[in-house]
Residue frames relative to the residue before (quaternion, step in Angstrom):
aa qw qx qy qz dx dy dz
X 1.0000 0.0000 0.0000 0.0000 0.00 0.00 0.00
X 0.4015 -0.7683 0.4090 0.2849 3.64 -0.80 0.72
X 0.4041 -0.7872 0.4134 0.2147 3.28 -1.03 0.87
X 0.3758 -0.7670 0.5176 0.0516 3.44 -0.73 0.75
X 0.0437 -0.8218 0.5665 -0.0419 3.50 -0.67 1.11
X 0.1867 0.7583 -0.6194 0.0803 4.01 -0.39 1.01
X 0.2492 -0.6569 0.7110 -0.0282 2.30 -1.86 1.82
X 0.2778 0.7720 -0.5261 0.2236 3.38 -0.55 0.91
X 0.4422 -0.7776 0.3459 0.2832 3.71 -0.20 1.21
X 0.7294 0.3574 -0.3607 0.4583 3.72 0.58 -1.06
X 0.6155 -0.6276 0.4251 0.2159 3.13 -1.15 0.54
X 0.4408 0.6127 -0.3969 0.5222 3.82 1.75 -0.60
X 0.7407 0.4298 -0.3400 0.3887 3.36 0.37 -1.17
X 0.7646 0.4198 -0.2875 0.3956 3.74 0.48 -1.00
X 0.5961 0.4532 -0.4294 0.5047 3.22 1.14 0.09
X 0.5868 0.4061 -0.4546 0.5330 4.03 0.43 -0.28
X 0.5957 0.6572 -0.3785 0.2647 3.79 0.28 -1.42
X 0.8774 0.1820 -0.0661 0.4389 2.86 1.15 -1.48
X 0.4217 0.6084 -0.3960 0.5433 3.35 1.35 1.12
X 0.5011 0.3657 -0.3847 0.6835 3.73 1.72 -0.44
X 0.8332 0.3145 -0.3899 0.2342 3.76 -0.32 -0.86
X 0.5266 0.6165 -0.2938 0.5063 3.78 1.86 0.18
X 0.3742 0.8436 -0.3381 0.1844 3.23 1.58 -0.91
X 0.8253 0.0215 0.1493 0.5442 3.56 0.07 -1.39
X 0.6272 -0.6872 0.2749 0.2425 3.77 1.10 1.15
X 0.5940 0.6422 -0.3815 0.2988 3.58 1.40 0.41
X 0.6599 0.3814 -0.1614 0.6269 3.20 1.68 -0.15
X 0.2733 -0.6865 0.6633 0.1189 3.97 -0.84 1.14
X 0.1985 -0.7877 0.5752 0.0957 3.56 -1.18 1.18
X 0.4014 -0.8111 0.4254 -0.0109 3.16 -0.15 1.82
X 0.7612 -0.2521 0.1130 0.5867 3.40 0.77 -0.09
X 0.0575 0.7584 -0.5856 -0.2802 3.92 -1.27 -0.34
X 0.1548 -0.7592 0.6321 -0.0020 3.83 -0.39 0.70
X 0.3508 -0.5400 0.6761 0.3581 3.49 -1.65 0.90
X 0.9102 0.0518 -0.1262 0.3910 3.96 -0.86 -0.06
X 0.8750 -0.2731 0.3272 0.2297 2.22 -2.28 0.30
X 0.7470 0.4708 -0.1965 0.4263 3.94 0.71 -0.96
X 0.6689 0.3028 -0.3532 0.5797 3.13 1.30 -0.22
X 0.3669 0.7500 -0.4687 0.2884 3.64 0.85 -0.34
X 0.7672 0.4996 -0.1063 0.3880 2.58 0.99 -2.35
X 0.5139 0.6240 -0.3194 0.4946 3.72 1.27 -0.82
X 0.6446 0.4621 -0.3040 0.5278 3.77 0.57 -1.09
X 0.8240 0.3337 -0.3054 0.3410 3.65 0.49 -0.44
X 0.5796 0.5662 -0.4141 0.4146 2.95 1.19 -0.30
X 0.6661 0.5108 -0.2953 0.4563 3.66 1.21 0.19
X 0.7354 0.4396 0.0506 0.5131 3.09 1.03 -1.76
X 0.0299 -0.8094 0.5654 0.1558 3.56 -1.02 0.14
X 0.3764 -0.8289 0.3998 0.1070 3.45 -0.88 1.01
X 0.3773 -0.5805 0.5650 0.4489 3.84 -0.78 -1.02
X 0.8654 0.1615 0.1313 0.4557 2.82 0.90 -1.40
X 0.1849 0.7617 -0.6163 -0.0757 3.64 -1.07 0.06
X 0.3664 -0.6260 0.6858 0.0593 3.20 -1.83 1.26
X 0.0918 -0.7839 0.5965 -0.1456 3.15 -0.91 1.48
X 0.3834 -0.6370 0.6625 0.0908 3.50 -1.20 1.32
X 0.2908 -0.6846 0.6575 0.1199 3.44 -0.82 0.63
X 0.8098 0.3134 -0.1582 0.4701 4.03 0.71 -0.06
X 0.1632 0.8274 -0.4434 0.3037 3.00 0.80 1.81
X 0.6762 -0.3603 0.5346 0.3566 3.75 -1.37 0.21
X 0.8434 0.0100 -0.0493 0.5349 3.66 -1.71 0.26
X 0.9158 0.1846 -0.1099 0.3393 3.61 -0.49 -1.03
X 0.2766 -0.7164 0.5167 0.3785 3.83 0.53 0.56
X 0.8722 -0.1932 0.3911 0.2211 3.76 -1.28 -0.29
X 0.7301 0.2048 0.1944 0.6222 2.77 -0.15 -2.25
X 0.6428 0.2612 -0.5035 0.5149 3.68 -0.08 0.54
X 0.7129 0.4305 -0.3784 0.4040 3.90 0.70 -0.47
X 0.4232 0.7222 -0.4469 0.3156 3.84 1.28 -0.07
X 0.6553 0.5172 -0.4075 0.3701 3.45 0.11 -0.96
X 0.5082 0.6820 -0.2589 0.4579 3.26 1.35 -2.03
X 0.7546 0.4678 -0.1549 0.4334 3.41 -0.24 -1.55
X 0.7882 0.2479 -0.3782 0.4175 3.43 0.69 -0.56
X 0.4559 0.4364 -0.6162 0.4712 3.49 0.79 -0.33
X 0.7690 0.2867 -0.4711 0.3233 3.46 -1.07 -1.26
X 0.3893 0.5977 -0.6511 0.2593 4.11 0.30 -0.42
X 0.0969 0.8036 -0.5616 -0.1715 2.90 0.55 -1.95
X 0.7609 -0.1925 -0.0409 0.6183 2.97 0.59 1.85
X 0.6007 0.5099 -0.4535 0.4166 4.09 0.53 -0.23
X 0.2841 -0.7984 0.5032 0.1691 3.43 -0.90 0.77
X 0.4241 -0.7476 0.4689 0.2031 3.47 -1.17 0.94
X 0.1187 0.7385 -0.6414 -0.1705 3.77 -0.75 0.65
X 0.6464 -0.4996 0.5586 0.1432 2.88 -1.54 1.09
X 0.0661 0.8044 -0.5864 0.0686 3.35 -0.92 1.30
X 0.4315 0.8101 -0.2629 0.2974 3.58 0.27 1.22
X 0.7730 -0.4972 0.1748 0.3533 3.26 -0.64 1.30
X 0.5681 -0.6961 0.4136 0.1472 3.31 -0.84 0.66
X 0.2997 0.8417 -0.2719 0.3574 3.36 2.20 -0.71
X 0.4927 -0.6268 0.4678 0.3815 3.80 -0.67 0.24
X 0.5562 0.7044 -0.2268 0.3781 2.93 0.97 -0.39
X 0.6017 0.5731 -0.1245 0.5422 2.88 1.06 -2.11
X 0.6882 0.5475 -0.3572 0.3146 3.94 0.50 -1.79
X 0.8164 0.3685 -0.2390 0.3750 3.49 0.77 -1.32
X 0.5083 0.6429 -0.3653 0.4414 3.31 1.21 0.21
X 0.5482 0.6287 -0.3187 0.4502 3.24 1.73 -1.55
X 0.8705 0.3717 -0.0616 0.3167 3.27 0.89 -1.57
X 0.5377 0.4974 -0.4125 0.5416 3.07 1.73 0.35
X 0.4788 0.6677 -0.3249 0.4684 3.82 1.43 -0.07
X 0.6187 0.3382 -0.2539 0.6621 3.82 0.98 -1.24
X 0.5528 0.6025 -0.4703 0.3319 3.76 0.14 -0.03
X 0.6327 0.6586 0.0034 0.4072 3.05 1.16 -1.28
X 0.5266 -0.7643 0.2156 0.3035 2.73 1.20 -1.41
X 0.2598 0.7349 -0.4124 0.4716 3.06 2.19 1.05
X 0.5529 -0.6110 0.5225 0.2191 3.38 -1.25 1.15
X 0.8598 -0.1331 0.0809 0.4862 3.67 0.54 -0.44
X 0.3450 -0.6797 0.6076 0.2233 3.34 -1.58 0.28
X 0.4383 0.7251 -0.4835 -0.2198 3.49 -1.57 0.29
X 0.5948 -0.5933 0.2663 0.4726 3.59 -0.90 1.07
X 0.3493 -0.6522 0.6527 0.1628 3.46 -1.24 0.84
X 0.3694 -0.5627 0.6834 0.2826 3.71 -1.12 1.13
X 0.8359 -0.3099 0.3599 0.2752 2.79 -2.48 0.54
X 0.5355 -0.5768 0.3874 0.4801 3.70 -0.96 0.06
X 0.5980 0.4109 -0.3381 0.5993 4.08 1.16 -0.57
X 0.6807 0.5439 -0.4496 0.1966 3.34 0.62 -0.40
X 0.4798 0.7501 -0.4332 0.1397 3.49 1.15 -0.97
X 0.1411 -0.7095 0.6862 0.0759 4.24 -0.91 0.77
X 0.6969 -0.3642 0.5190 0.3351 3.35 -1.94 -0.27
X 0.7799 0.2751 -0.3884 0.4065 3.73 0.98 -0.10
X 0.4611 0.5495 -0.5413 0.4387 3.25 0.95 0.29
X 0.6764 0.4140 -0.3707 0.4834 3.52 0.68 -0.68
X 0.5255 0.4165 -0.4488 0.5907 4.23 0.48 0.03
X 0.6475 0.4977 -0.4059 0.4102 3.95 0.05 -0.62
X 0.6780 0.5193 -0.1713 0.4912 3.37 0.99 -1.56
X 0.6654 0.4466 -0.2929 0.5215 3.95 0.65 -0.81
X 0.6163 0.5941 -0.3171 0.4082 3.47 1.21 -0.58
X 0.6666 0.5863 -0.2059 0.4116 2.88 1.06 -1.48
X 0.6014 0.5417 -0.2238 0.5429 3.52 1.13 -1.51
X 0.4496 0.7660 -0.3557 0.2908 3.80 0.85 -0.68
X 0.8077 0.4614 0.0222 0.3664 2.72 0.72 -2.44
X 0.5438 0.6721 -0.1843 0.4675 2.65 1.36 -1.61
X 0.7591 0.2227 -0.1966 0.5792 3.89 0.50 -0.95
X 0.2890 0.6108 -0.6853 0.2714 3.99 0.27 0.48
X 0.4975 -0.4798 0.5809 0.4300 3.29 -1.58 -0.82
X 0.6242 -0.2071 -0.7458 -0.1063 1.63 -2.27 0.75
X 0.7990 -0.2450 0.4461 0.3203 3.01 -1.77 -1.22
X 0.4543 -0.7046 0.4719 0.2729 3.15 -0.68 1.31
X 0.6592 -0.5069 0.4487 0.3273 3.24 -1.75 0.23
X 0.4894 0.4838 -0.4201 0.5916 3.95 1.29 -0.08
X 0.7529 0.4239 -0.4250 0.2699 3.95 0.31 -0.16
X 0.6782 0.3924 -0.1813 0.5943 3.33 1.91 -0.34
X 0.1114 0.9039 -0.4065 0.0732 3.98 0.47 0.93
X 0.6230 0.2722 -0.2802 0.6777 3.05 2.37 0.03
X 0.1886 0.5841 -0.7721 0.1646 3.58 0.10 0.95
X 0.7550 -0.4215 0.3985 0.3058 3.10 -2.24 0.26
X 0.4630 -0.6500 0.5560 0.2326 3.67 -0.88 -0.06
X 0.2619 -0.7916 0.5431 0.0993 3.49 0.08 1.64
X 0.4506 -0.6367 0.5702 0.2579 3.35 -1.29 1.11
X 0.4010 -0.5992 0.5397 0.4346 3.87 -0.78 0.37
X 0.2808 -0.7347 0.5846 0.1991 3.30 -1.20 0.62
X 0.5706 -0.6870 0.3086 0.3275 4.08 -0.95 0.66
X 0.3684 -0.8236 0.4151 0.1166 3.43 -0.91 1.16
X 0.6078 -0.5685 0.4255 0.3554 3.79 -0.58 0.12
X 0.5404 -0.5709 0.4536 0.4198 3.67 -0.33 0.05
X 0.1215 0.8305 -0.5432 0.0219 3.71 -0.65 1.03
X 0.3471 -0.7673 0.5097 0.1759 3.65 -1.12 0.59
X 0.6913 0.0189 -0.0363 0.7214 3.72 1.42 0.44
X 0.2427 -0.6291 0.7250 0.1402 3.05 -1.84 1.07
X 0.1514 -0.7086 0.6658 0.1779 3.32 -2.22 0.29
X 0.0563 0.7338 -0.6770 -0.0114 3.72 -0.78 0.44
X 0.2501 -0.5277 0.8097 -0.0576 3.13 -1.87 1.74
X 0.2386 0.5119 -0.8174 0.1131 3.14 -1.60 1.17
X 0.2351 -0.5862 0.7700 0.0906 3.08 -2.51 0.42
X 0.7025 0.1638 0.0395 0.6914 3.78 -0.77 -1.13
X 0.9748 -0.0494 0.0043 0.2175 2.83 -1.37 1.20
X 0.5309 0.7131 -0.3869 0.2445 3.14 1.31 0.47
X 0.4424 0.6656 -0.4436 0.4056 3.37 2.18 -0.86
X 0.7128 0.5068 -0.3658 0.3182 4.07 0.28 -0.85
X 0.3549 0.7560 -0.2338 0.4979 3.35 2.02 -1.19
X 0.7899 0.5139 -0.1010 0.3190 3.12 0.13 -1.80
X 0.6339 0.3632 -0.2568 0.6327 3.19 0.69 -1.47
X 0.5509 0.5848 -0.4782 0.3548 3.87 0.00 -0.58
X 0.6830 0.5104 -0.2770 0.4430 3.52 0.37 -1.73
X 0.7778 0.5532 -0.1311 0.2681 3.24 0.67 -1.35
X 0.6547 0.3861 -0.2964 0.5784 3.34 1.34 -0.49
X 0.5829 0.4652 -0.4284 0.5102 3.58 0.84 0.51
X 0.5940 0.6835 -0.2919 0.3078 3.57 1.14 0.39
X 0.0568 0.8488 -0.4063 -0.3334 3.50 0.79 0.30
X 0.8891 -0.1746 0.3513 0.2358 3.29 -1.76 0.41
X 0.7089 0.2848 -0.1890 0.6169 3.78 0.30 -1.63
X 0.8834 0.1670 -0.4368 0.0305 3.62 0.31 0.78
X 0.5393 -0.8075 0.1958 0.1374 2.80 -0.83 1.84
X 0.3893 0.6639 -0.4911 0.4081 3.82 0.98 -0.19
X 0.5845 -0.6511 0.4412 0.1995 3.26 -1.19 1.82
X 0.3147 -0.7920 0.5104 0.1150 3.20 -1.37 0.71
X 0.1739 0.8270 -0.5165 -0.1383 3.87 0.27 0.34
X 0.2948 -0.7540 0.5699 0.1406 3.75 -1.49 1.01
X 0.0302 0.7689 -0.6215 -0.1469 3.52 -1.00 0.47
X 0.1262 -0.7983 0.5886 0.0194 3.85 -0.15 1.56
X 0.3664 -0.7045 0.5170 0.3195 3.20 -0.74 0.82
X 0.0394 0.8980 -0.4074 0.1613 3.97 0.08 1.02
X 0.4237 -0.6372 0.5396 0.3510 3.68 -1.00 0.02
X 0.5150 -0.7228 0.3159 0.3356 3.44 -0.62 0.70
X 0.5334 0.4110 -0.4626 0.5767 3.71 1.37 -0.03
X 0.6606 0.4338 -0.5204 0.3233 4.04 -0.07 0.30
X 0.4863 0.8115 -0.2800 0.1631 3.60 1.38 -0.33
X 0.4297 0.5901 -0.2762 0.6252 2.91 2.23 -0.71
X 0.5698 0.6182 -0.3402 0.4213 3.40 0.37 -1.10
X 0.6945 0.5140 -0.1985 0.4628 3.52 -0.20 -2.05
X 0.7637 0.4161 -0.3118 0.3825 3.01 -0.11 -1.21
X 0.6209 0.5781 -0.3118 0.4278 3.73 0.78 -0.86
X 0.7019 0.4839 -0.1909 0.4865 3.42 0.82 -1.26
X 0.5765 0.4735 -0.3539 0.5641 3.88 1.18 -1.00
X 0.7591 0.3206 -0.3723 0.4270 3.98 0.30 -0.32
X 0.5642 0.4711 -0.5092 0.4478 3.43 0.72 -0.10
X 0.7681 0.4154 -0.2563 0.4144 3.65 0.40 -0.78
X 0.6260 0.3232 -0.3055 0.6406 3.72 1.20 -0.11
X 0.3306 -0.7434 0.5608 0.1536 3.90 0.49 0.56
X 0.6154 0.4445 -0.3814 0.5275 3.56 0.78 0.78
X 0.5778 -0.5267 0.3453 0.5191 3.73 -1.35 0.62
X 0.0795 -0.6987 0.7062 0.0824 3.49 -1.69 0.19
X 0.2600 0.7010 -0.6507 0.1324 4.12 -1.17 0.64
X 0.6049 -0.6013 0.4726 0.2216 2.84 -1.62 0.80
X 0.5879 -0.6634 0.3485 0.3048 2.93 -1.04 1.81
X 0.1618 -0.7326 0.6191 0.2321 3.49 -1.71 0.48
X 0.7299 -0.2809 0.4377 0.4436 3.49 -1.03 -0.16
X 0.8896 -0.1522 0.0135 0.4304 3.89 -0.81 0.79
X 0.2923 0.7104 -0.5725 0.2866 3.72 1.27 0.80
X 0.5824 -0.6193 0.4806 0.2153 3.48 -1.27 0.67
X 0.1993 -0.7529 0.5143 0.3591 4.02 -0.16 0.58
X 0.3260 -0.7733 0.5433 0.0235 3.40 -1.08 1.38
X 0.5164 -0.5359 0.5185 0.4211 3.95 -1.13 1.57
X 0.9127 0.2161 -0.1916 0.2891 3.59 -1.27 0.86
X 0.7765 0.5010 -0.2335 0.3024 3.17 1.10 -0.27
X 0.6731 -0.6117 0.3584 0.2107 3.68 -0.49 0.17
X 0.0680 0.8548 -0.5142 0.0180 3.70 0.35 0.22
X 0.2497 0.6325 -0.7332 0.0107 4.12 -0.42 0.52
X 0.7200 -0.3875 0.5696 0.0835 2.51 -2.64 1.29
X 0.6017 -0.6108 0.5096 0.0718 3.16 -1.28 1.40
X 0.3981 -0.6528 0.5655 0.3092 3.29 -0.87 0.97
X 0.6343 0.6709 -0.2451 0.2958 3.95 0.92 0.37
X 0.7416 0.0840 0.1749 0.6422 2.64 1.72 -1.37
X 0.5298 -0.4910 0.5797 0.3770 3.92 -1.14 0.24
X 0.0563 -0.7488 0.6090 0.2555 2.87 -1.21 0.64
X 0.1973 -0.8342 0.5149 0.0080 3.73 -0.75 0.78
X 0.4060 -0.7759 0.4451 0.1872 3.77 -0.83 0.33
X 0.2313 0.7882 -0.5634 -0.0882 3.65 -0.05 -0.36
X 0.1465 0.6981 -0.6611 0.2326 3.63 -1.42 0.67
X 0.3698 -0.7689 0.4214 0.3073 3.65 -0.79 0.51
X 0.7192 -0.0982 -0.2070 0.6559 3.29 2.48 0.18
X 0.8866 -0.3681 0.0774 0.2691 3.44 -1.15 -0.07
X 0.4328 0.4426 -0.3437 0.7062 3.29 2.20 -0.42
X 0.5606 0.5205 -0.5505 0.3344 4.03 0.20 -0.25
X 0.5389 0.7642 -0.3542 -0.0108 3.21 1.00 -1.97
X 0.0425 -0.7920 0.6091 0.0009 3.82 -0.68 0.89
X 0.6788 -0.5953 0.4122 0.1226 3.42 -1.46 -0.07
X 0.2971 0.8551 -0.4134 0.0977 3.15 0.66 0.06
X 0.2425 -0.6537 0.7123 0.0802 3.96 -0.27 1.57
X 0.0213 -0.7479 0.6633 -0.0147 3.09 -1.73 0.98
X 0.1722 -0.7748 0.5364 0.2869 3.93 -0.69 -0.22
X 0.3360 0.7650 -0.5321 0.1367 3.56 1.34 0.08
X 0.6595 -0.5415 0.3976 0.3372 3.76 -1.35 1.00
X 0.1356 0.8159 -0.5595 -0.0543 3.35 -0.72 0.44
X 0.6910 -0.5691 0.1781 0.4087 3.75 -1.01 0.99
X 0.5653 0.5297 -0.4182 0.4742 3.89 1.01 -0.39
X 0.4302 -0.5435 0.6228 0.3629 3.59 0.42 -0.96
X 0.6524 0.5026 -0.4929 0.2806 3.51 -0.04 -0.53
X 0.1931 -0.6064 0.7711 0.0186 3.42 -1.91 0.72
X 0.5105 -0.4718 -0.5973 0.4001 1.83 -0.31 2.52
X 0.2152 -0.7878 0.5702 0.0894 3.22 -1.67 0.56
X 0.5239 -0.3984 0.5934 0.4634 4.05 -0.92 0.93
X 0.8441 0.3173 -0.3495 0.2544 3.20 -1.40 -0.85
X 0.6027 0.1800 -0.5335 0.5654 4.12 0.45 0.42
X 0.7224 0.4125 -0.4823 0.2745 4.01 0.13 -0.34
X 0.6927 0.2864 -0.3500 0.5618 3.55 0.62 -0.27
X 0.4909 0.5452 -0.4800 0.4810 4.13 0.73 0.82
X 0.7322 0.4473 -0.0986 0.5041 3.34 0.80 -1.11
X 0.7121 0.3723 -0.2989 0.5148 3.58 1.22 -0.58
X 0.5036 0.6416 -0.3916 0.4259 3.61 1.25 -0.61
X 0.6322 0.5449 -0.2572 0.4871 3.58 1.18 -1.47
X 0.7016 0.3644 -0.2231 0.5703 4.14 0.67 -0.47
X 0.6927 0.2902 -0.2290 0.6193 4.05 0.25 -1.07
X 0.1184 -0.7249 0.6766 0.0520 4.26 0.14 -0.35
X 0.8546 -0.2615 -0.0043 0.4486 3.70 -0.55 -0.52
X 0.5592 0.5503 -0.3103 0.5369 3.44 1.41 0.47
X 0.5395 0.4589 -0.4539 0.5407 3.69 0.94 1.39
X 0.0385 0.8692 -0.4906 -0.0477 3.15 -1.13 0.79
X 0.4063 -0.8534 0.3264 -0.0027 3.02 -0.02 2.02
X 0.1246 0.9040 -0.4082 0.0252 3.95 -0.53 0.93
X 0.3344 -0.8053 0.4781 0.1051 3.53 -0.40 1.39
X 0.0317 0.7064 -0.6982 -0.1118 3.62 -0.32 1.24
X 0.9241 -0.0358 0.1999 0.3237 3.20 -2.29 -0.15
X 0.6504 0.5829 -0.4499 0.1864 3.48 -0.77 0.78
X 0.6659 -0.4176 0.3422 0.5149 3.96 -1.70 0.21
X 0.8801 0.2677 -0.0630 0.3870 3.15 -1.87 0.51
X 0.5172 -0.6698 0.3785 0.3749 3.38 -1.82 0.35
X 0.2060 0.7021 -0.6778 0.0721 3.83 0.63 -0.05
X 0.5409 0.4906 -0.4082 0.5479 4.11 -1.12 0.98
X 0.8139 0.4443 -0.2604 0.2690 3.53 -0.07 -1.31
X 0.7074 0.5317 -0.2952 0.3602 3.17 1.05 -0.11
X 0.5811 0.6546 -0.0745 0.4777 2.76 1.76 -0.80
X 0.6847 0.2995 -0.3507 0.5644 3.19 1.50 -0.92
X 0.4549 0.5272 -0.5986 0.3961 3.62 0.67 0.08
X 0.7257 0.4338 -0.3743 0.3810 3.92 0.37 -0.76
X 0.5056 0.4985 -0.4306 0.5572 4.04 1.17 -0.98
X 0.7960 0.2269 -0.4915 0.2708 4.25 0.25 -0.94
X 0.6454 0.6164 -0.2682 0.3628 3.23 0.99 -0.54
X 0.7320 0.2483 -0.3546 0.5261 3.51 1.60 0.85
X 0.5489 -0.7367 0.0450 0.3925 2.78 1.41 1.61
X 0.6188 0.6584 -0.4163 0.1018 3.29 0.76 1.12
X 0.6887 -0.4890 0.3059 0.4393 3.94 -0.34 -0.28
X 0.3637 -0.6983 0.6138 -0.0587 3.43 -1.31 2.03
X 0.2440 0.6224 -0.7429 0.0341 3.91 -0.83 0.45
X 0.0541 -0.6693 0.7378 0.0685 3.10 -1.64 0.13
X 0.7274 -0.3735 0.5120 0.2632 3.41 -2.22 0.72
X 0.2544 -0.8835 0.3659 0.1444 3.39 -0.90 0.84
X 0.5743 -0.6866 0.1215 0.4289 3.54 0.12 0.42
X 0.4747 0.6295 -0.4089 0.4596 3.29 1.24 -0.04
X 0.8087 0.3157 -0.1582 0.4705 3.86 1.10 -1.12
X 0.6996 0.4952 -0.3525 0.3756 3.47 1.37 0.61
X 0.6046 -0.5658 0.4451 0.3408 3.19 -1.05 0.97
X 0.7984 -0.0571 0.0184 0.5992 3.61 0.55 -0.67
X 0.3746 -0.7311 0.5667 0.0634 3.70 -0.36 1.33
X 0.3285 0.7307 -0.5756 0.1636 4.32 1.08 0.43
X 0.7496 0.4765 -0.1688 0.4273 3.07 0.54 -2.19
X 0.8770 0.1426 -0.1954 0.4153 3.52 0.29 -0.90
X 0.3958 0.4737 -0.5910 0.5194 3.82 0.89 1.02
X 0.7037 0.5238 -0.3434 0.3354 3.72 0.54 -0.91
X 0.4912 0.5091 -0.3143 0.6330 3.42 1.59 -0.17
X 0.8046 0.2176 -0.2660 0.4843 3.87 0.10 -0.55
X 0.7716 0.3194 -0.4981 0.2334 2.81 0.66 0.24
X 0.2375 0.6313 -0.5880 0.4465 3.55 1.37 1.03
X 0.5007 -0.5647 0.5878 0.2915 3.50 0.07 -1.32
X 0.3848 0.7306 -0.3191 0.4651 3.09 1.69 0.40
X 0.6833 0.5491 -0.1085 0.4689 3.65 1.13 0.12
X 0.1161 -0.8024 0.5838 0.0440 3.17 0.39 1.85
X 0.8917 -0.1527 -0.1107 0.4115 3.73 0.56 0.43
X 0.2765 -0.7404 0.5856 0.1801 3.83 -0.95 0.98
X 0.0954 0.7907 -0.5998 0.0776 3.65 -0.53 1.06
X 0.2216 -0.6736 0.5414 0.4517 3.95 -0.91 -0.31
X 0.9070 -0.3890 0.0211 0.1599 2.84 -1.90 1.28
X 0.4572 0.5502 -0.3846 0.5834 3.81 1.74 -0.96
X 0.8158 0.4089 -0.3041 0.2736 3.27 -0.01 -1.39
X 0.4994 0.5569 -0.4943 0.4429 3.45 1.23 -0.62
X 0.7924 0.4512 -0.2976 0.2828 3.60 0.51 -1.22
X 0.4954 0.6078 -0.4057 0.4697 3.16 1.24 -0.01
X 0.5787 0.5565 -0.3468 0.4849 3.46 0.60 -1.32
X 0.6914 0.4037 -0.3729 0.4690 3.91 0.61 -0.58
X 0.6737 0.4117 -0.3847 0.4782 3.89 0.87 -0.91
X 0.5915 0.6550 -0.3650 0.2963 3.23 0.94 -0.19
X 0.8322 0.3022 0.0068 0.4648 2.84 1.21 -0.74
X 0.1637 0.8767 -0.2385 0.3844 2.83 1.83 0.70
X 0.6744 0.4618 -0.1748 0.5490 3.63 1.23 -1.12
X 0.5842 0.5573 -0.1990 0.5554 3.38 1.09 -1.21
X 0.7442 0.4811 -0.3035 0.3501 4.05 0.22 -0.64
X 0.4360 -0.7078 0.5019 0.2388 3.59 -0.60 1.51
């Protein structure tokens, strides 16, 4: 049975926390502690599956105790439990940077209900599937980047775990290259401000959330609204426009991979190169079927370095995947090929 670790100062919370994660006998509650120092003490003994982490704690803030928390996990993943506050968001999203498996927004203390506690058991669900997170494998080998076709615009689709993914890929990018970048993060629509901040710090180049008819620009970054799809249209690649949409699409998601890497395949044709990091479900899979089938290039997150191996296993395992690498290496494979790109 997985074990469960919650760190969470007020005492309301650690008493409900651990009455949802005891609830229905699938989850063993290893310990609950207000901070970060004892947290760390429990691990340095104990081993967990899992730990729930407040981000608004006494002596040790959160986010300075993450890294900590994940080494000693040693392999246990951290969701992020935390307010919804503006505050709370950029913390949320400077936390998955780092290198937490998930976020979710914790109701008032009076507020807690019976679905927050189903959401939460869900959440803890996934979280323990297979495979193995990327914290359980910190000496795999170092993948060589492998060579890329010539491309005039990248796409990347991530959910669960893709914001760490992300920032990964990205610091293996250099700078001189200038071929737009569009993101589609599966997200809430108050973290988008957020995301978008964190995706330029880690791609050292401008990033903002797409608008309605903006022009895709040599170097810059573009992530989909937590509101809308973002999508391209143009009859080619100097045409390329914006175009945000809400049209329904079979995954459900708002925003969804499958119009942005449909809609960009249709304008960039075999000169896009489309990439599925870490996340739930198949959102992506359609899309790469449209990027291969306009002769361009599929990679995806491998399963050893994703939190949740849906989106990009559901791509390899079509056959839609001219390679499965983890996330540095993907970015390499781009600096690699960087000299080589018209």
């Amino acid at each position: 049975m997985p074990r469960v670790l919650i760190v969470d100062d007020s005492a309301v919370a650690r008493a409900v926390l651990s009455r949802f994660v005891t609830s229905e006998n699938r989850f063993a509650l290893a310990a609950a502690v207000p901070d970060a120092r004892r947290a760390l003490e429990f691990l340095s003994r104990e081993r967990v599956d899992l730990i729930l982490l407040d981000l608004e704690m006494p002596h040790t803030h959160g986010i300075d105790a993450l890294p900590q928390l994940i080494a000693a996990g040693q392999g246990a993943r951290v969701l992020v439990v935390s307010s919804a506050a503006a505050d709370g968001a950029a913390m949320t999203m400077r936390a998955l940077a780092l290198g937490a498996a998930d976020t979710l927004v914790k109701p008032d203390a009076g507020a807690f209900a019976s679905r927050f506690g189903e959401v939460l058991l869900a959440r803890l669900d996934m979280l323990t599937r297979p495979p193995t997170s990327a914290v359980e494998a910190p000496r795999r080998a170092i993948h060589p980047p492998v060579p890329l076709p010539a491309f005039d615009a990248i796409a990347i689709g991530a959910s669960t775990g893709g914001i760490h993914a992300l920032a990964s890929l990205l610091g293996e990018v250099p700078e001189d290259v200038r071929q737009p970048i569009f993101v589609t993060q599966h997200l809430p629509p108050a973290f988008s401000p957020y995301f978008a901040a964190q995706v330029q710090m880690s791609a050292r180049r401008p990033a903002a959330i797409a608008t309605d008819r903006a022009r895709a620009v040599a170097g810059q970054l573009l992530v989909a609204p937590g509101t809308a799809h973002l999508t391209v249209s143009g009859r080619a690649p100097e045409d390329a426009v914006v175009r945000l949409s809400n049209a329904t699409v079979p995954t459900g998601n708002l925003p969804s991979v499958d119009p942005m890497f449909a809609s960009l395949a249709a304008v960039y044709g075999p000169r896009l190169l489309a990439i599925v990091l870490s996340g739930m479900g198949r959102d992506g899979l359609e899309g790469a079927r449209a990027v291969r089938a306009a002769g361009g290039t599929v990679l995806v997150q491998d399963r050893a370095t994703s939190v949740v191996w849906g989106m990009p296993g559901a791509v390899a395992d079509a056959g839609l995947a001219q390679a499965v690498l983890p996330p540095d290496a993907l970015g390499r494979s781009i600096a690699a090929s960087a000299g080589r790109i018209a």
